[in-house]
PDB file of N, CA, C, O and CB in Angstrom:
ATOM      1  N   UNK A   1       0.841  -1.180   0.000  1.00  0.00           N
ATOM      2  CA  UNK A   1       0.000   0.000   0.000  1.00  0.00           C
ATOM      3  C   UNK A   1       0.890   1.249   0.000  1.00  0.00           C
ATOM      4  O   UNK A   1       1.948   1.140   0.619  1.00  0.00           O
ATOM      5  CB  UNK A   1      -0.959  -0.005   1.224  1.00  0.00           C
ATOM      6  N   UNK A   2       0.661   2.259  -0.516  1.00  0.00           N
ATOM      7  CA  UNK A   2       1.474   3.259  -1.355  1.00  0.00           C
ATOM      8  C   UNK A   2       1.061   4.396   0.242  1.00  0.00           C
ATOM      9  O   UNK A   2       0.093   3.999   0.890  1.00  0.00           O
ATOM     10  CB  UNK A   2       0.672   3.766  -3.474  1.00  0.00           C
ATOM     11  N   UNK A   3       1.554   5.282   0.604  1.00  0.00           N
ATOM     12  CA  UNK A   3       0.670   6.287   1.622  1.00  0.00           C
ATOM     13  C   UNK A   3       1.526   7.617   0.588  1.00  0.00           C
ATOM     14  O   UNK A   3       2.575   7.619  -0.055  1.00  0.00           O
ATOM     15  CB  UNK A   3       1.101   6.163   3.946  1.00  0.00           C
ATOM     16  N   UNK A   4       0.700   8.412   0.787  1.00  0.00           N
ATOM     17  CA  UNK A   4       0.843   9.545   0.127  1.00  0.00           C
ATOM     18  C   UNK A   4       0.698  10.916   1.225  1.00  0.00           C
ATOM     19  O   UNK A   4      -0.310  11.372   1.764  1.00  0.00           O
ATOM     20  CB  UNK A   4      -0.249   9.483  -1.051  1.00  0.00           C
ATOM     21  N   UNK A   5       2.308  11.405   1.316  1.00  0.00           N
ATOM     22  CA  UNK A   5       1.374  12.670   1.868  1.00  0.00           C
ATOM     23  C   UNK A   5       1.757  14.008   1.684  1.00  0.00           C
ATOM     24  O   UNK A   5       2.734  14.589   1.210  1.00  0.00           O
ATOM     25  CB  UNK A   5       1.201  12.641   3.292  1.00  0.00           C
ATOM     26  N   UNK A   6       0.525  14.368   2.284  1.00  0.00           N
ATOM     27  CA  UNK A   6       0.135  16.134   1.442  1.00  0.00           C
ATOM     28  C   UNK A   6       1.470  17.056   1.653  1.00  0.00           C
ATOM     29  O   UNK A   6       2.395  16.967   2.461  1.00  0.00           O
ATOM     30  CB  UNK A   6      -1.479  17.244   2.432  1.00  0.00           C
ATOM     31  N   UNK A   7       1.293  17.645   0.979  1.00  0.00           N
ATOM     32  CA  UNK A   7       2.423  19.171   1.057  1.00  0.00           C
ATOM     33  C   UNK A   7       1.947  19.956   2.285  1.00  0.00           C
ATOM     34  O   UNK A   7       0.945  20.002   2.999  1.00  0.00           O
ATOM     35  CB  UNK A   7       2.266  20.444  -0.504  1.00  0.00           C
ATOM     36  N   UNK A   8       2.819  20.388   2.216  1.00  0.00           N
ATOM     37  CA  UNK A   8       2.646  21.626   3.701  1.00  0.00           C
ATOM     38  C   UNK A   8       2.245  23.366   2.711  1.00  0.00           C
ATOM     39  O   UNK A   8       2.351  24.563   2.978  1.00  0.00           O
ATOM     40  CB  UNK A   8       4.984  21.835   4.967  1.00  0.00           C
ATOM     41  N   UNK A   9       1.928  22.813   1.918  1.00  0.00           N
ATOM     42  CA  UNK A   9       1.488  24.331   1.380  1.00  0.00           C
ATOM     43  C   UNK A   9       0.359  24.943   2.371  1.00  0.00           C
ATOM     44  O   UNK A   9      -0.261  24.352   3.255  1.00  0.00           O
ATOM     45  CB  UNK A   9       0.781  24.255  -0.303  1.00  0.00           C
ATOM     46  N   UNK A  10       0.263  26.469   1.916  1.00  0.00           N
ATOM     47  CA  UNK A  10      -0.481  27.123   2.747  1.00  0.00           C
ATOM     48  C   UNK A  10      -2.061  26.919   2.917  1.00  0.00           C
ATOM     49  O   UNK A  10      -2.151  28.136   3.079  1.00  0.00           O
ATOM     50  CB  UNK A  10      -0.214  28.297   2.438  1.00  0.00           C
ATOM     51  N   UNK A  11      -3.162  26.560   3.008  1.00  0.00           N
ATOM     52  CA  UNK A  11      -4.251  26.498   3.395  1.00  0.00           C
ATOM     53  C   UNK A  11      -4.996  27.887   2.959  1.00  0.00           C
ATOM     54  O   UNK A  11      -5.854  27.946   2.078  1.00  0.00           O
ATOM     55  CB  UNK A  11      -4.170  26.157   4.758  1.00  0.00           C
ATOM     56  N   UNK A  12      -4.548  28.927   3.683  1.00  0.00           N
ATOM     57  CA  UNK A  12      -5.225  30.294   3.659  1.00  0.00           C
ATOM     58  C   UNK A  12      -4.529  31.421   3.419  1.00  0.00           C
ATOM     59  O   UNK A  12      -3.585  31.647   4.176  1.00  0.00           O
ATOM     60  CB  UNK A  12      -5.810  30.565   4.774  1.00  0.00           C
ATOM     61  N   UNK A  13      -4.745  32.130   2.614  1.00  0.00           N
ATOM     62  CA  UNK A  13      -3.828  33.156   1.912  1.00  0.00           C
ATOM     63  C   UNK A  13      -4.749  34.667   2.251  1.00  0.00           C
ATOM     64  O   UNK A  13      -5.878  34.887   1.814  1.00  0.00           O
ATOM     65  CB  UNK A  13      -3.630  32.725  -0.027  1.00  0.00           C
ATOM     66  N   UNK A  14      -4.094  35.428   2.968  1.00  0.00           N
ATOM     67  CA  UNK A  14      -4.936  36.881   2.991  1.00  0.00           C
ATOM     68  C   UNK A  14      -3.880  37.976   2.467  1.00  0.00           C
ATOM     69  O   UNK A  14      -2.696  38.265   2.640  1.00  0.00           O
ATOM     70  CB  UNK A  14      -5.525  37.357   4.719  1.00  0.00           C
ATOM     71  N   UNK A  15      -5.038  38.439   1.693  1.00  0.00           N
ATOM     72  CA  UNK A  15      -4.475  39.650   0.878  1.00  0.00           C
ATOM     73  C   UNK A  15      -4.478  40.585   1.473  1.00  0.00           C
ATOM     74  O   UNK A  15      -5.481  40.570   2.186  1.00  0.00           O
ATOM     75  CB  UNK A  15      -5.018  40.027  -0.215  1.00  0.00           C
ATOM     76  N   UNK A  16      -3.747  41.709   1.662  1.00  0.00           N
ATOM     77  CA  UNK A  16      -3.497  42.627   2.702  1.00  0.00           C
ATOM     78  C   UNK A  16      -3.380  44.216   1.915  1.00  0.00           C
ATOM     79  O   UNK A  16      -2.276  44.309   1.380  1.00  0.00           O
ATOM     80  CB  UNK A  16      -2.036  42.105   3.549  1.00  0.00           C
ATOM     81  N   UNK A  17      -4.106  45.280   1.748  1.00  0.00           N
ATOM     82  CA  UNK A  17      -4.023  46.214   1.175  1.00  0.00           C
ATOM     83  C   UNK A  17      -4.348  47.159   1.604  1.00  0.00           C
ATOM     84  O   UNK A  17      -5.446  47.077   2.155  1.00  0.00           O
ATOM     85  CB  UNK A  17      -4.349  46.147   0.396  1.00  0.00           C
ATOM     86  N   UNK A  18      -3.574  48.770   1.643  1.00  0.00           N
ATOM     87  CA  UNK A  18      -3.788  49.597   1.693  1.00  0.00           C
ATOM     88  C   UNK A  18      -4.778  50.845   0.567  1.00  0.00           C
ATOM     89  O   UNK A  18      -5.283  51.924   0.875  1.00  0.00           O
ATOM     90  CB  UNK A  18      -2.796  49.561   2.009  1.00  0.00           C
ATOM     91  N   UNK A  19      -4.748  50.120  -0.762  1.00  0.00           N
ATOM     92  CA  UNK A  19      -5.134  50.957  -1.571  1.00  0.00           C
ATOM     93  C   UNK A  19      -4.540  51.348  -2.699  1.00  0.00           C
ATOM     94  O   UNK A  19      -5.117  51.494  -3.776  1.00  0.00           O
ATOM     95  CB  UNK A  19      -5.309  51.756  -1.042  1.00  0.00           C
ATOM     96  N   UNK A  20      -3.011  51.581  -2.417  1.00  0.00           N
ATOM     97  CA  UNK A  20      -2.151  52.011  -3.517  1.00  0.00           C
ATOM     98  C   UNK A  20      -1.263  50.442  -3.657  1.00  0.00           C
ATOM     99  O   UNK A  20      -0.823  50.117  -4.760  1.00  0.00           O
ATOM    100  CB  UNK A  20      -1.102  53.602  -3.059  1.00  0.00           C
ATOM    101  N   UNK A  21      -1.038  49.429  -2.284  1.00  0.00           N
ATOM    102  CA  UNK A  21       0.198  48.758  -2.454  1.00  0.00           C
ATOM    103  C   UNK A  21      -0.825  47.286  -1.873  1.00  0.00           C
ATOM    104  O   UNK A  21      -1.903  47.304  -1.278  1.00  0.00           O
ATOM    105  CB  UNK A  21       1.826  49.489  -1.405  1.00  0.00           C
ATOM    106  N   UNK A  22      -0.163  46.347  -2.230  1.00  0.00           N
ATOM    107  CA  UNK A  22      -0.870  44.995  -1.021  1.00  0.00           C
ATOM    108  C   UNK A  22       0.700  43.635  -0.968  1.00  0.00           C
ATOM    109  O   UNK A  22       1.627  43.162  -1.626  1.00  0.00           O
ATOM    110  CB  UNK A  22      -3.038  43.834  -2.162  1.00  0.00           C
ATOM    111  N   UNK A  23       0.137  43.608   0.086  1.00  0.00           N
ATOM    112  CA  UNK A  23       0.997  42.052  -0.127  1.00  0.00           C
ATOM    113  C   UNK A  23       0.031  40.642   0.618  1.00  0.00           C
ATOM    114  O   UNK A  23      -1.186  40.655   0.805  1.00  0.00           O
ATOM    115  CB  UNK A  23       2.859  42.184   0.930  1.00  0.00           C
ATOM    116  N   UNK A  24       0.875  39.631   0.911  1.00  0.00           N
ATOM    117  CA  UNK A  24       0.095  38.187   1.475  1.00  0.00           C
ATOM    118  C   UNK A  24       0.460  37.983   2.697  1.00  0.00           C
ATOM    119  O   UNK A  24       1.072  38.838   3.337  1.00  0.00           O
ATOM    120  CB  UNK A  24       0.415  36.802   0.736  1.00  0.00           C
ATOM    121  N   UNK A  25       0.225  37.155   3.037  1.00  0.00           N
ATOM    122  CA  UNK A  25       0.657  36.172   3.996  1.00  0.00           C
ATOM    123  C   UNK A  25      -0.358  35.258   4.296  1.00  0.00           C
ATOM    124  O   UNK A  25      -1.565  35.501   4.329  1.00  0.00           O
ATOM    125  CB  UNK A  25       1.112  36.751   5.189  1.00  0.00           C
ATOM    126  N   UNK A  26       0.102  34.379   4.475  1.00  0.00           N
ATOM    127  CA  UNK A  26      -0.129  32.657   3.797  1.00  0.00           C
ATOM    128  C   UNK A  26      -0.360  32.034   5.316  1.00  0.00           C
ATOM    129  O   UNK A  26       0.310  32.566   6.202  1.00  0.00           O
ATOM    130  CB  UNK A  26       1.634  31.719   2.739  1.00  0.00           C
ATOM    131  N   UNK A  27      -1.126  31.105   5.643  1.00  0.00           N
ATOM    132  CA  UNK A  27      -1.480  30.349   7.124  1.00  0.00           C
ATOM    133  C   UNK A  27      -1.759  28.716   6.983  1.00  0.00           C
ATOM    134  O   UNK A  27      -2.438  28.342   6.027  1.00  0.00           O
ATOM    135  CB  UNK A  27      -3.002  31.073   7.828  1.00  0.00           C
ATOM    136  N   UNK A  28      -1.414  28.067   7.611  1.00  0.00           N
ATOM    137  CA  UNK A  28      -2.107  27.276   7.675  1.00  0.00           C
ATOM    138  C   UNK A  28      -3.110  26.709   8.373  1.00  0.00           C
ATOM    139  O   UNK A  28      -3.814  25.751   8.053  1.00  0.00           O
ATOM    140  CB  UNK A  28      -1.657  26.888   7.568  1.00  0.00           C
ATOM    141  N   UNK A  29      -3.137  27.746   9.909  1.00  0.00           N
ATOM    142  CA  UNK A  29      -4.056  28.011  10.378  1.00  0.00           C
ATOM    143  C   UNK A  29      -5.370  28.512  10.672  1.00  0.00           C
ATOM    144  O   UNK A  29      -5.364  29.393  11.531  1.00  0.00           O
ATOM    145  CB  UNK A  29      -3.776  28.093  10.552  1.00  0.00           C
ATOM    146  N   UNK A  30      -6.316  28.254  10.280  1.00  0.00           N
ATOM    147  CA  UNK A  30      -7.731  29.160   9.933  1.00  0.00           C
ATOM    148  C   UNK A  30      -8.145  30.022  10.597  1.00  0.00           C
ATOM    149  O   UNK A  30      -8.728  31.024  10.183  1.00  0.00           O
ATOM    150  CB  UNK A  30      -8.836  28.577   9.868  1.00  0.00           C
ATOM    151  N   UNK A  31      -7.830  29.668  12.046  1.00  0.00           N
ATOM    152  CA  UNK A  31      -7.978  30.403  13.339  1.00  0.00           C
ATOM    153  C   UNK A  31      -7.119  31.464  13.512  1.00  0.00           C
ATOM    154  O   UNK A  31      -7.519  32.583  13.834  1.00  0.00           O
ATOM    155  CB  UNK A  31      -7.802  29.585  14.441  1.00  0.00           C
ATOM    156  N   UNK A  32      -5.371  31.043  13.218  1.00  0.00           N
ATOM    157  CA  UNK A  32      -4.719  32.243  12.933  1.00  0.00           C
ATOM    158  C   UNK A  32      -5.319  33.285  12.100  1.00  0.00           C
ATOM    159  O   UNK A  32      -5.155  34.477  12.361  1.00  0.00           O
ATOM    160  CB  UNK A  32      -3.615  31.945  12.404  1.00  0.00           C
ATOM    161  N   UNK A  33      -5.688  33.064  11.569  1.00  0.00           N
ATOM    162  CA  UNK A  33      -5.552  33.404  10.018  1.00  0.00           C
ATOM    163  C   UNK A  33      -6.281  34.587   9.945  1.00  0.00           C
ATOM    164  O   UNK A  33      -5.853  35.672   9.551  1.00  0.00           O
ATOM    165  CB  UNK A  33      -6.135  32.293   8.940  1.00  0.00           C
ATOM    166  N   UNK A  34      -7.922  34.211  10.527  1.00  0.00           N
ATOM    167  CA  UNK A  34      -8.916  34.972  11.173  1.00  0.00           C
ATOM    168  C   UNK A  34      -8.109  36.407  12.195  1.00  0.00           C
ATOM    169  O   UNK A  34      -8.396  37.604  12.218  1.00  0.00           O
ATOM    170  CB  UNK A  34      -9.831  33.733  12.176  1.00  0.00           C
ATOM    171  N   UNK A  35      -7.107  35.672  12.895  1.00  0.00           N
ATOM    172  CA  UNK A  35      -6.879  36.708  13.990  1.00  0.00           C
ATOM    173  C   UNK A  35      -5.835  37.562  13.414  1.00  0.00           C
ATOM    174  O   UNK A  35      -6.312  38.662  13.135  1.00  0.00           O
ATOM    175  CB  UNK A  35      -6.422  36.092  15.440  1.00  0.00           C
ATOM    176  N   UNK A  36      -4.698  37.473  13.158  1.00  0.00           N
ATOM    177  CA  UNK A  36      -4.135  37.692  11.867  1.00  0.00           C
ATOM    178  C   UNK A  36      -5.066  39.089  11.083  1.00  0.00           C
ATOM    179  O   UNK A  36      -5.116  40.225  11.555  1.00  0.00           O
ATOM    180  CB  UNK A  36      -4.262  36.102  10.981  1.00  0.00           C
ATOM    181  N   UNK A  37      -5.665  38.682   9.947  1.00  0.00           N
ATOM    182  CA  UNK A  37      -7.053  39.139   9.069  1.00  0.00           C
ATOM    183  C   UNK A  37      -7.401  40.696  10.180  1.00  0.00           C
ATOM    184  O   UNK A  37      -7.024  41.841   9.929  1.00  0.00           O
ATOM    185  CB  UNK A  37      -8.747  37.479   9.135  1.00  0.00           C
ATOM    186  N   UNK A  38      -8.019  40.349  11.106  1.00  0.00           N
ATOM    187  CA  UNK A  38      -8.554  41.223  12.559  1.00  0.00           C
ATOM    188  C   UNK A  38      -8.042  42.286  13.073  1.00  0.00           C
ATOM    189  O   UNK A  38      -8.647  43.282  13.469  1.00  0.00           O
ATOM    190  CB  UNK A  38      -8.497  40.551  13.700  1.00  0.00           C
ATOM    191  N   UNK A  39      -6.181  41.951  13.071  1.00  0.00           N
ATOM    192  CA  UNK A  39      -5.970  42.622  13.319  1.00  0.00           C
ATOM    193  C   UNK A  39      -5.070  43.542  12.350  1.00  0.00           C
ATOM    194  O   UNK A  39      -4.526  44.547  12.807  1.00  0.00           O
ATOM    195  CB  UNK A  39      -5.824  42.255  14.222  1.00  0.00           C
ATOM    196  N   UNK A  40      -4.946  43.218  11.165  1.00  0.00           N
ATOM    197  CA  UNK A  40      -4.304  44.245   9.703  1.00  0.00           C
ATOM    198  C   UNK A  40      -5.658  44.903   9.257  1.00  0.00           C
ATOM    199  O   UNK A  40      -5.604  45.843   8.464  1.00  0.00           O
ATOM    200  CB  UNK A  40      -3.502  43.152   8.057  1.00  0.00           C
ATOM    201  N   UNK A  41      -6.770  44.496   9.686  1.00  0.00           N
ATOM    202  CA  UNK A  41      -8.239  45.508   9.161  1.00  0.00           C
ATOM    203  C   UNK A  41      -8.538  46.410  10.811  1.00  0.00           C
ATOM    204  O   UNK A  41      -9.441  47.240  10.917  1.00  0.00           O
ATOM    205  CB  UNK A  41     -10.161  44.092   8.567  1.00  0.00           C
ATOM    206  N   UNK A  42      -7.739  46.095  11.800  1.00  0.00           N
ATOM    207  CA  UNK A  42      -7.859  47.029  12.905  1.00  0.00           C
ATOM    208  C   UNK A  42      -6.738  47.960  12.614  1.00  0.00           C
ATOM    209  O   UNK A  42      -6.690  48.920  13.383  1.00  0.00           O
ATOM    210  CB  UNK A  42      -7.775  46.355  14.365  1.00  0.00           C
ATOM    211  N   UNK A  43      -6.153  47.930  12.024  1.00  0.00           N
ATOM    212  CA  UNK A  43      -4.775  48.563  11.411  1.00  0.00           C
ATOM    213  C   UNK A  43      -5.100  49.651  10.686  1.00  0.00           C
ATOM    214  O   UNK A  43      -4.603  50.747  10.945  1.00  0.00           O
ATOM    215  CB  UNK A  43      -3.937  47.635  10.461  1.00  0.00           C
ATOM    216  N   UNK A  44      -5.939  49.474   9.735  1.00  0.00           N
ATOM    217  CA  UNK A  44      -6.773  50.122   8.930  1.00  0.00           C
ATOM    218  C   UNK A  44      -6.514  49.242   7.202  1.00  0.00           C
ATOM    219  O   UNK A  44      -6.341  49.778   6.108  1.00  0.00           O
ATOM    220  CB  UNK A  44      -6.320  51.928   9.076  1.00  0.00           C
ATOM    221  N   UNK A  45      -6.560  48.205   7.445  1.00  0.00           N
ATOM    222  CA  UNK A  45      -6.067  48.026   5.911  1.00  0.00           C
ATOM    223  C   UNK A  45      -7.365  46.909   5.928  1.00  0.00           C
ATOM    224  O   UNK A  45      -8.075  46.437   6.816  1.00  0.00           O
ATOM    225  CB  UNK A  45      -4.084  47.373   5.486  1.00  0.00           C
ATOM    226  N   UNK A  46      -7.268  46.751   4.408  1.00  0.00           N
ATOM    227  CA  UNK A  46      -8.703  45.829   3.874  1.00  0.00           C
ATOM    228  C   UNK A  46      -7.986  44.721   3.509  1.00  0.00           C
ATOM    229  O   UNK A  46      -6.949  44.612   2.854  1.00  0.00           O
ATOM    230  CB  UNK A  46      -9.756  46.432   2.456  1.00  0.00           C
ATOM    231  N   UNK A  47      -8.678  43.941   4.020  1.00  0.00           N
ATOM    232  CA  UNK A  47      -7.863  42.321   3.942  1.00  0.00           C
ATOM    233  C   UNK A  47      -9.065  41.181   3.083  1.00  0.00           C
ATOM    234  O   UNK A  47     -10.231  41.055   3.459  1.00  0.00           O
ATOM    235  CB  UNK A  47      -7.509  41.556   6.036  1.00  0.00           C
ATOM    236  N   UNK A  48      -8.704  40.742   2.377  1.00  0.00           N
ATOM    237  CA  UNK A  48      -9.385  39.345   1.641  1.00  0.00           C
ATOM    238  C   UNK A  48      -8.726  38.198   1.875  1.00  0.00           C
ATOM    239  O   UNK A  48      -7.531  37.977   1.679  1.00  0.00           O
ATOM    240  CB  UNK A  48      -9.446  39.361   0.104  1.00  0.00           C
ATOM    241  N   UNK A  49      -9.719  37.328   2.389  1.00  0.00           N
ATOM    242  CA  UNK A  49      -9.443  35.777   2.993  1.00  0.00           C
ATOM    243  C   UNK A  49      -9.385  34.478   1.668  1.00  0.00           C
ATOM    244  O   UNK A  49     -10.416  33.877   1.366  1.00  0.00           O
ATOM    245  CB  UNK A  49     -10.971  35.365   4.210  1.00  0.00           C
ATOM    246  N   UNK A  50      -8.482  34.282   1.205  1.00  0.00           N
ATOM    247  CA  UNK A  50      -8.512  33.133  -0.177  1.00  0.00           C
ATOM    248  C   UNK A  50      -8.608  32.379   0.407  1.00  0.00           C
ATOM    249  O   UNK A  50      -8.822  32.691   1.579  1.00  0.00           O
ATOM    250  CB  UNK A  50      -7.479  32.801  -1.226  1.00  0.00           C
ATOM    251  N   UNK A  51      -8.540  30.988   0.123  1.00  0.00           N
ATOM    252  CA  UNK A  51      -8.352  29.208  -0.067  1.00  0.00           C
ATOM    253  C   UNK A  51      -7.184  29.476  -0.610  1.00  0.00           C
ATOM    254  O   UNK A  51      -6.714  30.528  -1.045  1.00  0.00           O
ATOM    255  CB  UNK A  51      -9.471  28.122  -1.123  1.00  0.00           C
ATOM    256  N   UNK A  52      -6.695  28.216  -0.523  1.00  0.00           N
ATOM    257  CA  UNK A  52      -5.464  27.811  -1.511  1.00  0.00           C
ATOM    258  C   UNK A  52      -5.427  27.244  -2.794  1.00  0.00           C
ATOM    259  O   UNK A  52      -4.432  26.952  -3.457  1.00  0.00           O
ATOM    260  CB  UNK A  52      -4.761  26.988  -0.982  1.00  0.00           C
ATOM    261  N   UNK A  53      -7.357  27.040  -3.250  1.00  0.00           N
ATOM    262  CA  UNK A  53      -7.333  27.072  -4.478  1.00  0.00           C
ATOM    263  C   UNK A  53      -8.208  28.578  -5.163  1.00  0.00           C
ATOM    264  O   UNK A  53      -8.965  28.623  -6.132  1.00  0.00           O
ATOM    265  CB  UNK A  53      -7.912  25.641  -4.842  1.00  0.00           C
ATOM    266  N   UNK A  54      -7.802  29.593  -4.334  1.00  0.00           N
ATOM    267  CA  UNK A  54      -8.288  30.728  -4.954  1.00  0.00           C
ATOM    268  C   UNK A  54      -9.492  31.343  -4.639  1.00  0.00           C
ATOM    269  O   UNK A  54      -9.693  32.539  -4.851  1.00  0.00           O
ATOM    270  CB  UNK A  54      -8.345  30.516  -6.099  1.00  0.00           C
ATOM    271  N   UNK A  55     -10.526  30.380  -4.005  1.00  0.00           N
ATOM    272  CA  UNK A  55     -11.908  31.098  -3.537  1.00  0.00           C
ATOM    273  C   UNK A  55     -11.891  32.091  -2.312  1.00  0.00           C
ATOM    274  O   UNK A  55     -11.345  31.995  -1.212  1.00  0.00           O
ATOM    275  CB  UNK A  55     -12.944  29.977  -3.126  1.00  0.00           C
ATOM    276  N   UNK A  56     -12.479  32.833  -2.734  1.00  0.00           N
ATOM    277  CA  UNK A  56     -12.777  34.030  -1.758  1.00  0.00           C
ATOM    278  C   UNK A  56     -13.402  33.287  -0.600  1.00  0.00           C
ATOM    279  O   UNK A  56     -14.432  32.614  -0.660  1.00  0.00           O
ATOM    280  CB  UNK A  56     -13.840  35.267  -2.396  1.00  0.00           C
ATOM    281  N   UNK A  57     -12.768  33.462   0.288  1.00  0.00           N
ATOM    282  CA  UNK A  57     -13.476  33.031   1.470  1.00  0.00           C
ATOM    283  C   UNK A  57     -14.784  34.341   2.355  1.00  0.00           C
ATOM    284  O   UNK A  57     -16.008  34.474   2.360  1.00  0.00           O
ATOM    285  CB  UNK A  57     -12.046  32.615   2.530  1.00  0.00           C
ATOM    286  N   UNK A  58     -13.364  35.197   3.113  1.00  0.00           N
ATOM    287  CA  UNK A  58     -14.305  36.248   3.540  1.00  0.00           C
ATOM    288  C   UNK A  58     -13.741  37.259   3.493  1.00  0.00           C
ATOM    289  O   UNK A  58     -12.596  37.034   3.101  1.00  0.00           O
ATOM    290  CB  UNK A  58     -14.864  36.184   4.710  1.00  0.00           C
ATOM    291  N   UNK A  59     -13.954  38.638   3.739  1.00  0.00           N
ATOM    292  CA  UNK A  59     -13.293  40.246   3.866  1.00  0.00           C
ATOM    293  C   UNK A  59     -13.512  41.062   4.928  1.00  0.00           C
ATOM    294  O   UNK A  59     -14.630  41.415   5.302  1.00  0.00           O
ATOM    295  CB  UNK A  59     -13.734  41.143   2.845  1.00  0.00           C
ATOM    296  N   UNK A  60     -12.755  41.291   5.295  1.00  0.00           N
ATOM    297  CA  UNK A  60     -12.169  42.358   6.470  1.00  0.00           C
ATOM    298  C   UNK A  60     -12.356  43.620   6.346  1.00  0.00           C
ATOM    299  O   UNK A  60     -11.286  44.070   5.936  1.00  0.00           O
ATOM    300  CB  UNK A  60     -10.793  42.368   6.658  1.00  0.00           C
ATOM    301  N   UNK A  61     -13.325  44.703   6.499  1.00  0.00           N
ATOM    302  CA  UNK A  61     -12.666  46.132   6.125  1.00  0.00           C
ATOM    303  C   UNK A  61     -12.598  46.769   7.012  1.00  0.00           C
ATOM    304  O   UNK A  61     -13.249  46.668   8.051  1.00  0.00           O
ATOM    305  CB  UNK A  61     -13.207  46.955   5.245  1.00  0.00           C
ATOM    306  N   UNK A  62     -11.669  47.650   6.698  1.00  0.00           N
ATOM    307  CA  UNK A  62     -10.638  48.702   7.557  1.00  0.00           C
ATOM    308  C   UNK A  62     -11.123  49.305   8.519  1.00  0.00           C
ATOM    309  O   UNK A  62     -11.926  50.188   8.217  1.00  0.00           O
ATOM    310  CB  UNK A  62     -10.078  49.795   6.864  1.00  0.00           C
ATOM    311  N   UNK A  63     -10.913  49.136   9.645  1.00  0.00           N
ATOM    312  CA  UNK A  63     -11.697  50.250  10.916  1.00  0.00           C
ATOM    313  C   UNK A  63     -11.472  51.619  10.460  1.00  0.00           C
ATOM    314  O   UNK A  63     -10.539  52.028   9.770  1.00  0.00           O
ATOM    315  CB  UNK A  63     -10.955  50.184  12.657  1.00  0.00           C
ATOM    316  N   UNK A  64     -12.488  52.286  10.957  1.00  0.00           N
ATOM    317  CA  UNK A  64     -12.270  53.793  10.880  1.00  0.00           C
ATOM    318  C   UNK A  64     -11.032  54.319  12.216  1.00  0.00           C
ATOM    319  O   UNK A  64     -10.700  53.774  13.269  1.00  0.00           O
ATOM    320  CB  UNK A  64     -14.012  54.590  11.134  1.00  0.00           C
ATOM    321  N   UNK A  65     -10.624  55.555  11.581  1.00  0.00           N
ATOM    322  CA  UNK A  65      -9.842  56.173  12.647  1.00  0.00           C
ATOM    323  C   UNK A  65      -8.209  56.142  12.354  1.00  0.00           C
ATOM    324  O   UNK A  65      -7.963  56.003  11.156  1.00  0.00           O
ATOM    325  CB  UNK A  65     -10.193  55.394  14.013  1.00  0.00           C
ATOM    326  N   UNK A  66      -7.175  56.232  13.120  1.00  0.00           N
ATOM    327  CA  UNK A  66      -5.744  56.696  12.702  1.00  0.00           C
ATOM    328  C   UNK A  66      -4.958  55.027  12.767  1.00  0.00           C
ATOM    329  O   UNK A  66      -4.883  54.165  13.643  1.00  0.00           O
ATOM    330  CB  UNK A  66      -4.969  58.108  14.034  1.00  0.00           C
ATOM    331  N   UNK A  67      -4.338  55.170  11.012  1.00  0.00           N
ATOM    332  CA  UNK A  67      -3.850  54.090  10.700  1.00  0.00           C
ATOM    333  C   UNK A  67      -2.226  53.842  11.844  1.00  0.00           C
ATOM    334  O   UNK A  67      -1.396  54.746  11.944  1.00  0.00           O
ATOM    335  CB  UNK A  67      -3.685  54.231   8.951  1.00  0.00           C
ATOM    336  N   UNK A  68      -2.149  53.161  12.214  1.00  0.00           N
ATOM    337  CA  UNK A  68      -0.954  52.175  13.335  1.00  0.00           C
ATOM    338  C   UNK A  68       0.038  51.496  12.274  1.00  0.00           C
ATOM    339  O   UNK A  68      -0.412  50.980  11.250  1.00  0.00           O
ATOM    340  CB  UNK A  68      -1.865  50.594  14.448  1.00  0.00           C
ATOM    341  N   UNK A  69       1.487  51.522  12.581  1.00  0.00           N
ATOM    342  CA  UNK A  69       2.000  50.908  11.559  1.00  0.00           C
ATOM    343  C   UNK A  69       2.037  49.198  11.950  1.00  0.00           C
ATOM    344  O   UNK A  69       1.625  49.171  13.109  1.00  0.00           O
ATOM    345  CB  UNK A  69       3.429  51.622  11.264  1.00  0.00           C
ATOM    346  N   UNK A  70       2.292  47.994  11.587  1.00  0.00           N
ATOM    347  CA  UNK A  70       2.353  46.628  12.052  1.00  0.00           C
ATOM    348  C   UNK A  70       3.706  46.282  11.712  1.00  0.00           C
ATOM    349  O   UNK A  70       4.138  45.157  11.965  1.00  0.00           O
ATOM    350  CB  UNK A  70       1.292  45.661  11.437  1.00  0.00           C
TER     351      UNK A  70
END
């Protein structure tokens, strides 16, 4: 019997943007991921929650009030 196992690729990918610039960061944690997400949209930035095959999961937007650097 053959066992096969999975890659350690990322699970959850959130997009992280200010408006003019964005970058990622990648989880494999969902729970992180969420908290993570929570606190770059308490930051003031708008965050989108992917899959690792690309589906939009959920979105974050930006609290009001004075942006904090992270």
């Amino acid at each position: 019997m053959t066992m096969y196992s999975r890659s350690a690729s990322p699970t959850i990918l959130l997009r992280i943007t200010d408006g003019s610039v964005h970058m990622h960061r990648s989880f494999n944690d969902f729970i992180q991921a969420i908290q993570s997400a929570e606190a770059f949209a308490g930051a003031g930035f708008s965050v989108a929650m992917i899959s690792a095959t690309g589906r939009f999961l959920m979105g974050f937007a930006p609290k009001k009030g004075e942006r904090t650097a992270i």
